[in-house]
PDB file with one MODEL, atoms N, CA, C and O in Angstrom:
MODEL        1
ATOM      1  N   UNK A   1      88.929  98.146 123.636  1.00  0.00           N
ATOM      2  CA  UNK A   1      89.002  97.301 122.457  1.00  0.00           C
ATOM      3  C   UNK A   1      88.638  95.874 122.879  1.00  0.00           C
ATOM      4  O   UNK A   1      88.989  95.301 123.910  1.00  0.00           O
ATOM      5  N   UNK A   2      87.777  95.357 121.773  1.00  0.00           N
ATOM      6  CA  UNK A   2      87.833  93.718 122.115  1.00  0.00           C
ATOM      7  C   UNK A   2      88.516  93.052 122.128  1.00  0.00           C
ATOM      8  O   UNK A   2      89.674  93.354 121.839  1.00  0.00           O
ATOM      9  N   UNK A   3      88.085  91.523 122.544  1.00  0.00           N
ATOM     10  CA  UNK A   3      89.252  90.514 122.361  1.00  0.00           C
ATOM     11  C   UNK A   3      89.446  90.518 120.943  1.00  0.00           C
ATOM     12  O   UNK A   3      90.487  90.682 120.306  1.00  0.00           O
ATOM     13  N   UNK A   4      87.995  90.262 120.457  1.00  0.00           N
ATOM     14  CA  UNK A   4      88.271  90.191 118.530  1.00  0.00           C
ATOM     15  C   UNK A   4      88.856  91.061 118.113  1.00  0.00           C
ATOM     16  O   UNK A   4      89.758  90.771 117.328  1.00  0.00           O
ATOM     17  N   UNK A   5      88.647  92.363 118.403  1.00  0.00           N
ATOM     18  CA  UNK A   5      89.255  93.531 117.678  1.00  0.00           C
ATOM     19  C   UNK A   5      90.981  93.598 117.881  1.00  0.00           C
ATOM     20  O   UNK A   5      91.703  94.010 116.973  1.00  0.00           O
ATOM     21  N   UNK A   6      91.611  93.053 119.429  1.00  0.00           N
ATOM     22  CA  UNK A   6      93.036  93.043 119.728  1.00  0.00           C
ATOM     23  C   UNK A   6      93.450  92.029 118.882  1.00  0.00           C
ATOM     24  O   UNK A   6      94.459  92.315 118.237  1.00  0.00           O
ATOM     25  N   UNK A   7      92.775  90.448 118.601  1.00  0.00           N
ATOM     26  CA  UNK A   7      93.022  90.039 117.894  1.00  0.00           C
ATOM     27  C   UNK A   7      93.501  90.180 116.782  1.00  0.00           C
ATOM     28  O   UNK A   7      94.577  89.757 116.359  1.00  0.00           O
ATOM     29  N   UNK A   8      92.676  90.812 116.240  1.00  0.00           N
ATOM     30  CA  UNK A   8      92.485  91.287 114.134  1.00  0.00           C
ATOM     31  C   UNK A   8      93.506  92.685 114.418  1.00  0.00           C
ATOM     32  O   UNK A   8      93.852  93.010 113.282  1.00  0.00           O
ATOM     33  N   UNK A   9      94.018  93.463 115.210  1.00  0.00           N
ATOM     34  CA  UNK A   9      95.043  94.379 115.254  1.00  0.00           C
ATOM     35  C   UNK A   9      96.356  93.494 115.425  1.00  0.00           C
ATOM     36  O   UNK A   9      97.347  93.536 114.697  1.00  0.00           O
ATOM     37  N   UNK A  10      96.182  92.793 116.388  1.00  0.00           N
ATOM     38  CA  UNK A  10      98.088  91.735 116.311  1.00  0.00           C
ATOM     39  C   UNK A  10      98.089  90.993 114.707  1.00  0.00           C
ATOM     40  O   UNK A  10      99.176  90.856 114.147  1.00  0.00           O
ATOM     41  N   UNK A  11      97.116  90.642 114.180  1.00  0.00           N
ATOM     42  CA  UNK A  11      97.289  90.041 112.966  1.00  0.00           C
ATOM     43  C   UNK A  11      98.130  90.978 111.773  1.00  0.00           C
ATOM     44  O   UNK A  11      99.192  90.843 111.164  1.00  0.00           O
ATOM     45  N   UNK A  12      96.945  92.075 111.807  1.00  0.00           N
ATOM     46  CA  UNK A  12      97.045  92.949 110.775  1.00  0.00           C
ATOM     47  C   UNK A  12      98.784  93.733 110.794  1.00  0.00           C
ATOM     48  O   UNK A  12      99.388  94.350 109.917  1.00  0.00           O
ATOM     49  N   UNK A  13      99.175  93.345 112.242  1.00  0.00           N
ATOM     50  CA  UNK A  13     100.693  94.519 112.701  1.00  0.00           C
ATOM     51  C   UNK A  13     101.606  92.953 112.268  1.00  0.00           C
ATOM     52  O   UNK A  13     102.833  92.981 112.365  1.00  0.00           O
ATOM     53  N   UNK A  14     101.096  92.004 111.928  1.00  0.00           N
ATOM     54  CA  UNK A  14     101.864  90.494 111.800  1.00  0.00           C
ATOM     55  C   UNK A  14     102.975  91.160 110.313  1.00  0.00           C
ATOM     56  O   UNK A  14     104.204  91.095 110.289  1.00  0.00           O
ATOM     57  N   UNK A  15     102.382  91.555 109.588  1.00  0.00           N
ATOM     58  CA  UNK A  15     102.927  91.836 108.214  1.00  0.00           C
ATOM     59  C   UNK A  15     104.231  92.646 108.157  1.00  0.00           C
ATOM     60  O   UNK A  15     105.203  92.462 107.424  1.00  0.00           O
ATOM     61  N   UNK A  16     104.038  93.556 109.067  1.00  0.00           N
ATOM     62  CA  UNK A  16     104.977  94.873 109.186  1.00  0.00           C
ATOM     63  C   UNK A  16     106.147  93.859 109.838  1.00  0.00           C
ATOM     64  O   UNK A  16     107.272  93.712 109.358  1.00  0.00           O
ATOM     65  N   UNK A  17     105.478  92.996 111.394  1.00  0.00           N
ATOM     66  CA  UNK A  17     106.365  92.570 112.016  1.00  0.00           C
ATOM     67  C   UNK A  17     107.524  91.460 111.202  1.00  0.00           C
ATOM     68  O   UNK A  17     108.716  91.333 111.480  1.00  0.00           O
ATOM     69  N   UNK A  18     106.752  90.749 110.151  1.00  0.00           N
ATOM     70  CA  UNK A  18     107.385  89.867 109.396  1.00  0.00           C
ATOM     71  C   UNK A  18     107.998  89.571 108.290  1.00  0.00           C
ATOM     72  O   UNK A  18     108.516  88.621 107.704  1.00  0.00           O
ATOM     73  N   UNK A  19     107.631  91.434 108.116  1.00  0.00           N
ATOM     74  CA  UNK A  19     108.508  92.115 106.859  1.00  0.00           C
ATOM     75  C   UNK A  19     107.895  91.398 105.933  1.00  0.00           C
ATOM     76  O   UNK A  19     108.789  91.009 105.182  1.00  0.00           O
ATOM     77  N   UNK A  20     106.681  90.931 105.493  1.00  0.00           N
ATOM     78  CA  UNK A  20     106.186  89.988 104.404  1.00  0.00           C
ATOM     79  C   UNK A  20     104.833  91.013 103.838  1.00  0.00           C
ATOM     80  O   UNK A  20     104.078  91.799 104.410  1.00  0.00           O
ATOM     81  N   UNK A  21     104.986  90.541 102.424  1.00  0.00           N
ATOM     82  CA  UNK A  21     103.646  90.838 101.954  1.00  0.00           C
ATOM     83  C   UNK A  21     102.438  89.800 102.103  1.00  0.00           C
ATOM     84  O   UNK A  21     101.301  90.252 102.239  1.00  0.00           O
ATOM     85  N   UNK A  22     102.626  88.616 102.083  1.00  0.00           N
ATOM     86  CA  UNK A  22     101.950  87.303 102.076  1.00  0.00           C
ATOM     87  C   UNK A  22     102.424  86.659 103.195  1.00  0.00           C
ATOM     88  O   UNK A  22     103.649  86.553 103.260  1.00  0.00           O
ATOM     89  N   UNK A  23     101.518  86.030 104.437  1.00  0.00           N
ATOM     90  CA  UNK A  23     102.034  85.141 105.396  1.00  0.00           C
ATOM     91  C   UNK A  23     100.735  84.137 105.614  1.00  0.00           C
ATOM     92  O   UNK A  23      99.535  84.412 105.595  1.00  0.00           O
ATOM     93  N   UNK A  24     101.366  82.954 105.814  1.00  0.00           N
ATOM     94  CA  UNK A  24     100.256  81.801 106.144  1.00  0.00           C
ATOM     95  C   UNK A  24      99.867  81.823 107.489  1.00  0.00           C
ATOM     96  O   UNK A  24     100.204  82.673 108.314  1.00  0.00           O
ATOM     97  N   UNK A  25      99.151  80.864 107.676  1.00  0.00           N
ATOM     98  CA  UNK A  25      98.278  80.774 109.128  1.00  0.00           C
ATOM     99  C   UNK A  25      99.003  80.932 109.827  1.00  0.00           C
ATOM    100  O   UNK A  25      99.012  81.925 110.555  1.00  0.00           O
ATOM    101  N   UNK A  26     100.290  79.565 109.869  1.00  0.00           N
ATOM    102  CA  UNK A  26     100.810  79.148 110.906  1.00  0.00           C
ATOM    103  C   UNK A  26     101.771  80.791 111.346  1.00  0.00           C
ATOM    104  O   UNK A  26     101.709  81.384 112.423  1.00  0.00           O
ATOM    105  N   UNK A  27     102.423  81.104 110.373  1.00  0.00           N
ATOM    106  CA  UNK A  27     102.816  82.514 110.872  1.00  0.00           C
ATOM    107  C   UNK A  27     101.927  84.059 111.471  1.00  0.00           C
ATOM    108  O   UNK A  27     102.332  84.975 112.186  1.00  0.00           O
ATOM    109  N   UNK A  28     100.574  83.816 110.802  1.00  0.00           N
ATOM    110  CA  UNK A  28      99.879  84.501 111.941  1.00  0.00           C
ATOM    111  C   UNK A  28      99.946  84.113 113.600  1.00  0.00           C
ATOM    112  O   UNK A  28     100.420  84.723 114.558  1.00  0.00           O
ATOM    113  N   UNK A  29      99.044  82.434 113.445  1.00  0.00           N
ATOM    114  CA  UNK A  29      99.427  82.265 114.451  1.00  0.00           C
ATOM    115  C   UNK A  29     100.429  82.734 115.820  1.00  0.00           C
ATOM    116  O   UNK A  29     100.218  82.608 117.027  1.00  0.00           O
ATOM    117  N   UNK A  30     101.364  83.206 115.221  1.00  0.00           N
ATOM    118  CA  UNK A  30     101.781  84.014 115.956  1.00  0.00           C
ATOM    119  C   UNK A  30     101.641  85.197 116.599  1.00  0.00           C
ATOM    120  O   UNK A  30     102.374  85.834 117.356  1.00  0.00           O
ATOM    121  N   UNK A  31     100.327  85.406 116.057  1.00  0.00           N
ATOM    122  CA  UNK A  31      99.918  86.584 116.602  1.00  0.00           C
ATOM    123  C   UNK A  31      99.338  86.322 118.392  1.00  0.00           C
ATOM    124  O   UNK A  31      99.166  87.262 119.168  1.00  0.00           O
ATOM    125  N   UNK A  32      99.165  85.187 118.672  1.00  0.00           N
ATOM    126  CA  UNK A  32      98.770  84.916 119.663  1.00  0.00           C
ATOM    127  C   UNK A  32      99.476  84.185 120.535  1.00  0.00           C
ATOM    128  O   UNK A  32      98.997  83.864 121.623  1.00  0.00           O
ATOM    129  N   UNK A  33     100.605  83.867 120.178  1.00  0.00           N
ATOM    130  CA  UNK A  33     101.631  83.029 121.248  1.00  0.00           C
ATOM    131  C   UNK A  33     101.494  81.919 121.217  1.00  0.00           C
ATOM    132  O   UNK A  33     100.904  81.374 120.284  1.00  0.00           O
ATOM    133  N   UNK A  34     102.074  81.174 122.375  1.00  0.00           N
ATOM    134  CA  UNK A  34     101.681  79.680 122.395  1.00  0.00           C
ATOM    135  C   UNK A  34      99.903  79.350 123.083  1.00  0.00           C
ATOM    136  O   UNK A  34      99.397  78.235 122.953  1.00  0.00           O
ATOM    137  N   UNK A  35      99.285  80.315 123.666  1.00  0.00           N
ATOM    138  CA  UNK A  35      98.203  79.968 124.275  1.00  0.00           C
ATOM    139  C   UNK A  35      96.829  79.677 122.924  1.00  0.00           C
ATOM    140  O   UNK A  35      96.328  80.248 121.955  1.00  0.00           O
ATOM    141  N   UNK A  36      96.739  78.587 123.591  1.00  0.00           N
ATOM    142  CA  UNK A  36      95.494  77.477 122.816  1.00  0.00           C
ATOM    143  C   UNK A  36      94.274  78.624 121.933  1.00  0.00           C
ATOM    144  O   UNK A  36      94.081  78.931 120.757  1.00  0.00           O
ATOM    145  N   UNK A  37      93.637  79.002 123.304  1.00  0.00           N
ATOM    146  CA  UNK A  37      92.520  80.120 123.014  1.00  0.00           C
ATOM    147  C   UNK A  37      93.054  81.626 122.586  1.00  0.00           C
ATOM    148  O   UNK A  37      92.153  82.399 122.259  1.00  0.00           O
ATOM    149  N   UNK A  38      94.092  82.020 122.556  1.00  0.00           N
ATOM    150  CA  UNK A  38      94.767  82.900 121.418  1.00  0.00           C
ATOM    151  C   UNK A  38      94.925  82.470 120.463  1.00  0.00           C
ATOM    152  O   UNK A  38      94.268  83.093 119.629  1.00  0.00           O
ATOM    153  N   UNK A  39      95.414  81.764 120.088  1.00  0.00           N
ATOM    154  CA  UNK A  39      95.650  80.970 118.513  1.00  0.00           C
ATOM    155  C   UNK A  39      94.320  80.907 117.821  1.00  0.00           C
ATOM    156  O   UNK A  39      94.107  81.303 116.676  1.00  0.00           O
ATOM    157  N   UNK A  40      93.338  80.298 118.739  1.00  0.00           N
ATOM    158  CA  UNK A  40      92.078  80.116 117.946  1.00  0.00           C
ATOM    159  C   UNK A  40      91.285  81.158 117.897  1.00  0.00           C
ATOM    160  O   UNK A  40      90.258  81.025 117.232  1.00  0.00           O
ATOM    161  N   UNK A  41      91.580  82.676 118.690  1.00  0.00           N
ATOM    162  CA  UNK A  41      91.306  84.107 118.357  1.00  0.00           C
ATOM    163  C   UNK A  41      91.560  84.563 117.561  1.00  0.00           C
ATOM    164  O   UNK A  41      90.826  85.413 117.056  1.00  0.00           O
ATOM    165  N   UNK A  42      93.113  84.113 116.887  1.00  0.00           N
ATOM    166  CA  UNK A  42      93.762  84.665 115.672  1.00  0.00           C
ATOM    167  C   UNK A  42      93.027  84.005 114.413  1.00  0.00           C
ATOM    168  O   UNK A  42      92.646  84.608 113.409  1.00  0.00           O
ATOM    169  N   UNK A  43      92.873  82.225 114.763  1.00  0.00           N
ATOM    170  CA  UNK A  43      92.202  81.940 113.504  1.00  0.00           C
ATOM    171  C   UNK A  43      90.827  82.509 113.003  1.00  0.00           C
ATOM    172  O   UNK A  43      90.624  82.671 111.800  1.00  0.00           O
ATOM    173  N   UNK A  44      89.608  82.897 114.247  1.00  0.00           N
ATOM    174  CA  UNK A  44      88.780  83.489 113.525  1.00  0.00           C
ATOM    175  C   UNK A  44      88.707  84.930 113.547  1.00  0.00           C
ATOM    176  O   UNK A  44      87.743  85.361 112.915  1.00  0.00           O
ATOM    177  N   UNK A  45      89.630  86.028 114.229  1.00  0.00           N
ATOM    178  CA  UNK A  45      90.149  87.282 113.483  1.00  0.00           C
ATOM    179  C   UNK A  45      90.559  87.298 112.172  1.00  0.00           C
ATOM    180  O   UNK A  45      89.909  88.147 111.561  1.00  0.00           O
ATOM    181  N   UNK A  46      91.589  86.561 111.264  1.00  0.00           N
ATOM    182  CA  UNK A  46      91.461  86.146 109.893  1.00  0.00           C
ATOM    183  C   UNK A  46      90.371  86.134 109.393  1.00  0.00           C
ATOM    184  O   UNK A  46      90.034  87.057 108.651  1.00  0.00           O
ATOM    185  N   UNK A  47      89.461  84.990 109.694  1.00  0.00           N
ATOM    186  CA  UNK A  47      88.422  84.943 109.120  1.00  0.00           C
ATOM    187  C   UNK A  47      87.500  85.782 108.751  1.00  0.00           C
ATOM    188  O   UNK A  47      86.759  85.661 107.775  1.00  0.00           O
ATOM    189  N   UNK A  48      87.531  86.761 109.623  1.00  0.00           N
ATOM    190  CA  UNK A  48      87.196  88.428 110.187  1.00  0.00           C
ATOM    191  C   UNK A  48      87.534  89.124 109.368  1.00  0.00           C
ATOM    192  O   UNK A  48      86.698  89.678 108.653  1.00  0.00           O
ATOM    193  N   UNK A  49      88.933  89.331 109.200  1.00  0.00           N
ATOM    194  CA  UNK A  49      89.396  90.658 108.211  1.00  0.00           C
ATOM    195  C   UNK A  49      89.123  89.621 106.870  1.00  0.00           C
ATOM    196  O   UNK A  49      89.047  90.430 105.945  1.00  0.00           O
ATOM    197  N   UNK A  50      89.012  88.805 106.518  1.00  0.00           N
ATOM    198  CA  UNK A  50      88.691  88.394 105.281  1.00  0.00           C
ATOM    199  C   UNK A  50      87.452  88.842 104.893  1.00  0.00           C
ATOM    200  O   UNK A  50      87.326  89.504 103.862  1.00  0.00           O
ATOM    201  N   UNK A  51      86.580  88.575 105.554  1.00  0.00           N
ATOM    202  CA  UNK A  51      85.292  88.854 105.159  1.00  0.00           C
ATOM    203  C   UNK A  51      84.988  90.472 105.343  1.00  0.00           C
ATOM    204  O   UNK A  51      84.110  91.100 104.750  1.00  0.00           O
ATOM    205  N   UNK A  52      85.607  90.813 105.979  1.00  0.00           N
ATOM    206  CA  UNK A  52      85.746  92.456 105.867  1.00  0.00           C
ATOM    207  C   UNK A  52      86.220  93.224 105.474  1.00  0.00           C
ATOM    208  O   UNK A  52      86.038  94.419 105.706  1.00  0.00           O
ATOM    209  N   UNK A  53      87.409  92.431 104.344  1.00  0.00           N
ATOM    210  CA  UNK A  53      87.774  92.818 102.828  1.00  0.00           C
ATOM    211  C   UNK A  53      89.201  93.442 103.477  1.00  0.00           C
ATOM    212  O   UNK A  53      89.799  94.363 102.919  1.00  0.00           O
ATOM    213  N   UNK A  54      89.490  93.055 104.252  1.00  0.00           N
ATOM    214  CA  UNK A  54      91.064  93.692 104.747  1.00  0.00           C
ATOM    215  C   UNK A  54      92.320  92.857 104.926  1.00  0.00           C
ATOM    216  O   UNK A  54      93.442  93.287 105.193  1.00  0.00           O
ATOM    217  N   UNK A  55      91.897  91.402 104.709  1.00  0.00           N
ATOM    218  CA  UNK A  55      92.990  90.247 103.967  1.00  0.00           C
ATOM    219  C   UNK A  55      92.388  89.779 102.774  1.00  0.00           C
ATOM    220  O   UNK A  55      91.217  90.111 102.592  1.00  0.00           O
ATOM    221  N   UNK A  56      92.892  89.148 102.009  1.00  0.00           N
ATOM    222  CA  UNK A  56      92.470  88.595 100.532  1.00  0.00           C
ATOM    223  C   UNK A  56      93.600  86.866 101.050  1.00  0.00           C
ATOM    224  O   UNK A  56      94.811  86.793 101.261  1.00  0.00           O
ATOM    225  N   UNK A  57      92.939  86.183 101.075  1.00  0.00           N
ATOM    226  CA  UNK A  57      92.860  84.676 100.695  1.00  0.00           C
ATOM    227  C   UNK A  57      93.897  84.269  99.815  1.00  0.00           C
ATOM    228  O   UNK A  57      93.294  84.221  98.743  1.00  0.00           O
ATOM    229  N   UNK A  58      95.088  83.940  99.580  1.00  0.00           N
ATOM    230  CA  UNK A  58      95.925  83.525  98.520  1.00  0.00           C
ATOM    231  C   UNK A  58      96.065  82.405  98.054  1.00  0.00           C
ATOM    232  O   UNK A  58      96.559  82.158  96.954  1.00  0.00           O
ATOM    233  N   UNK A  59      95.664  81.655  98.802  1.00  0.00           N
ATOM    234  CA  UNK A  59      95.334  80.046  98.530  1.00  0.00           C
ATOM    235  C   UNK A  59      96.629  79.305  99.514  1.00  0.00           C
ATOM    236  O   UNK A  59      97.636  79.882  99.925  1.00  0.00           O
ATOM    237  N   UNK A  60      96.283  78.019  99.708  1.00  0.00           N
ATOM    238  CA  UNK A  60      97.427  76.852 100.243  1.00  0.00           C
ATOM    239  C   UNK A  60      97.711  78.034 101.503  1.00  0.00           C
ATOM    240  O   UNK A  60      98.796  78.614 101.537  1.00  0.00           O
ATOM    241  N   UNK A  61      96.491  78.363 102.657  1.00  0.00           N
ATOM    242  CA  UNK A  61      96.767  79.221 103.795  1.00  0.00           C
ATOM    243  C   UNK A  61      97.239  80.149 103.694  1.00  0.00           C
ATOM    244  O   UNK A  61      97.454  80.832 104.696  1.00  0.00           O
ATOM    245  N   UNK A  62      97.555  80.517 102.592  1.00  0.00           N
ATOM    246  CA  UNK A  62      98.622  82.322 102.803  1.00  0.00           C
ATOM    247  C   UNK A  62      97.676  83.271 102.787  1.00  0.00           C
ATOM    248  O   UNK A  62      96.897  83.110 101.847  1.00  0.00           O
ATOM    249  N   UNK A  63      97.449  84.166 103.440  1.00  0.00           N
ATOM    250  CA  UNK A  63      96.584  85.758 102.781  1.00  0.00           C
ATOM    251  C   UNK A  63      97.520  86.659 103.364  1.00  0.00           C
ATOM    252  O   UNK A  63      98.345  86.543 104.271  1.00  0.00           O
ATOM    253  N   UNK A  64      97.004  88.059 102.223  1.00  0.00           N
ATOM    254  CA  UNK A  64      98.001  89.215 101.705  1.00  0.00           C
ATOM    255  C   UNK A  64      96.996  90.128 102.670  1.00  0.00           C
ATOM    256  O   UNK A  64      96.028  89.739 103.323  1.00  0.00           O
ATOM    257  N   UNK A  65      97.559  91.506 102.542  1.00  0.00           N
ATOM    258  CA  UNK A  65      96.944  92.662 103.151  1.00  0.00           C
ATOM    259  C   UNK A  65      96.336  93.411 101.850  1.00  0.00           C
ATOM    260  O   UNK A  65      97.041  93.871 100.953  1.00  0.00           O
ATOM    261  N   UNK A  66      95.251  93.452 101.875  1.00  0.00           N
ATOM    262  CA  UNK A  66      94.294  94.107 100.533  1.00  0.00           C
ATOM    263  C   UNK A  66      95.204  95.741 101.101  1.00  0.00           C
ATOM    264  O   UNK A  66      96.071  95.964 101.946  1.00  0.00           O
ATOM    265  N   UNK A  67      94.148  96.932  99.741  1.00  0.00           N
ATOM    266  CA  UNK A  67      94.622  98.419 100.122  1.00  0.00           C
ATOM    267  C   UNK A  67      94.203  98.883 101.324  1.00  0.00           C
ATOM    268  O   UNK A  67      94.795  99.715 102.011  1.00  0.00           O
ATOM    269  N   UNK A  68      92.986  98.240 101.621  1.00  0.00           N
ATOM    270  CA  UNK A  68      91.982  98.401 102.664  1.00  0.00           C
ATOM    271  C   UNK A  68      92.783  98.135 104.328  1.00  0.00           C
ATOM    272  O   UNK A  68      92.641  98.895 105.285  1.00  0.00           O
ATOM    273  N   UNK A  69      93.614  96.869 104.318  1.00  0.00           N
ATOM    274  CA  UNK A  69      93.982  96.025 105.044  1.00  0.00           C
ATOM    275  C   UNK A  69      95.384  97.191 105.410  1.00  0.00           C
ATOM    276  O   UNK A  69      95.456  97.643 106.553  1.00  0.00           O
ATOM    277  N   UNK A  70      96.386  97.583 104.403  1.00  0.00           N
ATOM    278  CA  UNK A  70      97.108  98.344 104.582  1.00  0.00           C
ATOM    279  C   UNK A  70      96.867  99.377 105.378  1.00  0.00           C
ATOM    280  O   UNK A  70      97.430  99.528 106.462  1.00  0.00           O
ATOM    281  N   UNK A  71      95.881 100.284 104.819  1.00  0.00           N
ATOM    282  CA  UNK A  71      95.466 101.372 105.563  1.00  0.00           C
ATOM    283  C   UNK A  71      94.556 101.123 106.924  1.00  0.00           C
ATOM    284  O   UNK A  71      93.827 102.075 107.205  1.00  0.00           O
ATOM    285  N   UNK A  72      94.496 100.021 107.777  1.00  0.00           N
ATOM    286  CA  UNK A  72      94.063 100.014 108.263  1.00  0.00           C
ATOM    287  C   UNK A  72      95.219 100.059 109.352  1.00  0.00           C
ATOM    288  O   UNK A  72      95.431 100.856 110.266  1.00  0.00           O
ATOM    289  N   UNK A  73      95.969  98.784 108.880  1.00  0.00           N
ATOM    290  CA  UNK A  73      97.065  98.774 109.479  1.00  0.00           C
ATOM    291  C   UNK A  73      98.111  99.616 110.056  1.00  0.00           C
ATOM    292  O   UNK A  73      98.811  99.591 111.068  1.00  0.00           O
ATOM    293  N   UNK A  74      97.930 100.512 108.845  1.00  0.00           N
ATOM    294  CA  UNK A  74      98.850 102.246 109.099  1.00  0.00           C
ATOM    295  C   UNK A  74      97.866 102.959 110.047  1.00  0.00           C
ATOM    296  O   UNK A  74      98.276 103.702 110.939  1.00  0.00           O
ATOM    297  N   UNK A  75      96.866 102.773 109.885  1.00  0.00           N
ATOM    298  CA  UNK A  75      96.094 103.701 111.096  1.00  0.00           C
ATOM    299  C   UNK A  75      96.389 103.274 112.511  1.00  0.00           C
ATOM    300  O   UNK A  75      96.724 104.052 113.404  1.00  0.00           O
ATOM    301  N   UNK A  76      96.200 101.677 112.669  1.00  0.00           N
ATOM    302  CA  UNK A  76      96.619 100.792 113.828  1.00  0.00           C
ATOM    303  C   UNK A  76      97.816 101.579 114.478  1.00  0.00           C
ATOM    304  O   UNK A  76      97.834 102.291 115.482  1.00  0.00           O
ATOM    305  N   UNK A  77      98.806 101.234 113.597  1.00  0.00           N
ATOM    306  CA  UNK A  77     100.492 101.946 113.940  1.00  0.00           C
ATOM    307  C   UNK A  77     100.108 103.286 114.539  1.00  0.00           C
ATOM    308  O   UNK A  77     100.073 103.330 115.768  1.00  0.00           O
ATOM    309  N   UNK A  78      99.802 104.441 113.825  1.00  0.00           N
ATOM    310  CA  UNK A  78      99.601 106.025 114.287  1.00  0.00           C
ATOM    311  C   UNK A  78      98.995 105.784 115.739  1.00  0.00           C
ATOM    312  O   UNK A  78      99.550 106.354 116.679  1.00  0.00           O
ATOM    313  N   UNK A  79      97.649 104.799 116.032  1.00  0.00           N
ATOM    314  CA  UNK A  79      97.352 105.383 117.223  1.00  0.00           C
ATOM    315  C   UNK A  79      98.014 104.439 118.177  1.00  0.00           C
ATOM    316  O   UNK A  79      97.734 104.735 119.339  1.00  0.00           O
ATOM    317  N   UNK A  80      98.313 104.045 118.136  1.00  0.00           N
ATOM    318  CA  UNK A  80      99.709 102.875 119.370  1.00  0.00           C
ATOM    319  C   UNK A  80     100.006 103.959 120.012  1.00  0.00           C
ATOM    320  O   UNK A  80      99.617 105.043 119.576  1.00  0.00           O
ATOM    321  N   UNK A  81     100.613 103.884 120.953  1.00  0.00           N
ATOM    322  CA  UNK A  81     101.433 104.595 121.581  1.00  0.00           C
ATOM    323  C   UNK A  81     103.297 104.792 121.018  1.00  0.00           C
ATOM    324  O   UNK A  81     103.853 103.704 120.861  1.00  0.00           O
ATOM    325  N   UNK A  82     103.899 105.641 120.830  1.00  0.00           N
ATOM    326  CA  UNK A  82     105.298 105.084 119.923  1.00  0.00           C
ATOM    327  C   UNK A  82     104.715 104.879 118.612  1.00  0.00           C
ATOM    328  O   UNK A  82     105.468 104.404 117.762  1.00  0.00           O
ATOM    329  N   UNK A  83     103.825 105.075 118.366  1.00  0.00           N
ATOM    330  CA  UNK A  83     103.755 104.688 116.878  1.00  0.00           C
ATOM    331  C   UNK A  83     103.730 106.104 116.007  1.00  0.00           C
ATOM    332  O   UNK A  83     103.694 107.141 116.670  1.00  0.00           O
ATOM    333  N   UNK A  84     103.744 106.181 114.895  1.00  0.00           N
ATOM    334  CA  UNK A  84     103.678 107.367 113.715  1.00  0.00           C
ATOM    335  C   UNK A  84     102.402 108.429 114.316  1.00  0.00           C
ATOM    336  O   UNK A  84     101.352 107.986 114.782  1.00  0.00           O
ATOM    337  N   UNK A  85     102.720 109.876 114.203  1.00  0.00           N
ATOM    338  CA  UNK A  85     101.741 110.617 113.939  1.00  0.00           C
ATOM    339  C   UNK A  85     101.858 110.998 112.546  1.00  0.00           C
ATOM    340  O   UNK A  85     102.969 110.944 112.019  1.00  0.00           O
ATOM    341  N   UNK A  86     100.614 111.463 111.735  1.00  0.00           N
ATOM    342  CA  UNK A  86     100.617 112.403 111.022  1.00  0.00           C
ATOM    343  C   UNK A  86      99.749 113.894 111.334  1.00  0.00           C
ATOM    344  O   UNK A  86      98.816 114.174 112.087  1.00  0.00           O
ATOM    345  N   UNK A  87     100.462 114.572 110.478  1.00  0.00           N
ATOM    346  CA  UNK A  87      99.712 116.012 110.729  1.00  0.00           C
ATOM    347  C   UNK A  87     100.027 116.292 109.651  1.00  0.00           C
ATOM    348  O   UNK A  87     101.081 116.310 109.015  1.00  0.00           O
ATOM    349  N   UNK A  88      98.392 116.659 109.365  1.00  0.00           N
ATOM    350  CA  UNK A  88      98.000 117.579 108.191  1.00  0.00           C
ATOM    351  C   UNK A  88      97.659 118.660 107.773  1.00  0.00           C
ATOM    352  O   UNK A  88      96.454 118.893 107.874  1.00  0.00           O
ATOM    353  N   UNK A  89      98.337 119.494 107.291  1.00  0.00           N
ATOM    354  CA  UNK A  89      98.487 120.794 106.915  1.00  0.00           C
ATOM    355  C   UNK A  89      97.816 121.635 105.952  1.00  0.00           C
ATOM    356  O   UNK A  89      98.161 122.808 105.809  1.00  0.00           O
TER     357      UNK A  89
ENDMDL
END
């Protein structure tokens, strides 16, 4: 996986982690810790799943997880390690 792609996966797992439907930058931000050039990975991973239709923009910095963004996210979770399987029958 890439840096961009680990990026835009800590973002997208930000929601679950923050129990929020809507979170602003500065709480993404956290997706990257205190390091300078993480932070500014996270800001243009956002920028990333925005334009790739998997955050939606809420205005005054907040964006939500589109349906797209959800299910991406749930897929993220399944293949983690510890994370959800499904099996389909």
């Amino acid at each position: 996986m890439s840096a961009t792609e680990e990026a835009a996966a800590r973002v997208l797992g930000m929601f679950e982690v923050m129990g929020k439907d809507a979170l602003d930058l500065h709480e993404l931000f956290e997706a990257g810790g205190n390091d300078p050039d993480a932070r500014r990975a996270v800001f243009f991973a956002v920028e990333n799943l925005v334009e790739r239709g998997l955050l939606e923009e809420r205005g005054n910095d907040f964006y939500s997880l589109t349906d797209a963004g959800r299910e991406a996210a749930r897929k993220r979770k399944a293949e983690r390690p510890g994370g959800e399987t499904r099996h389909d029958e």
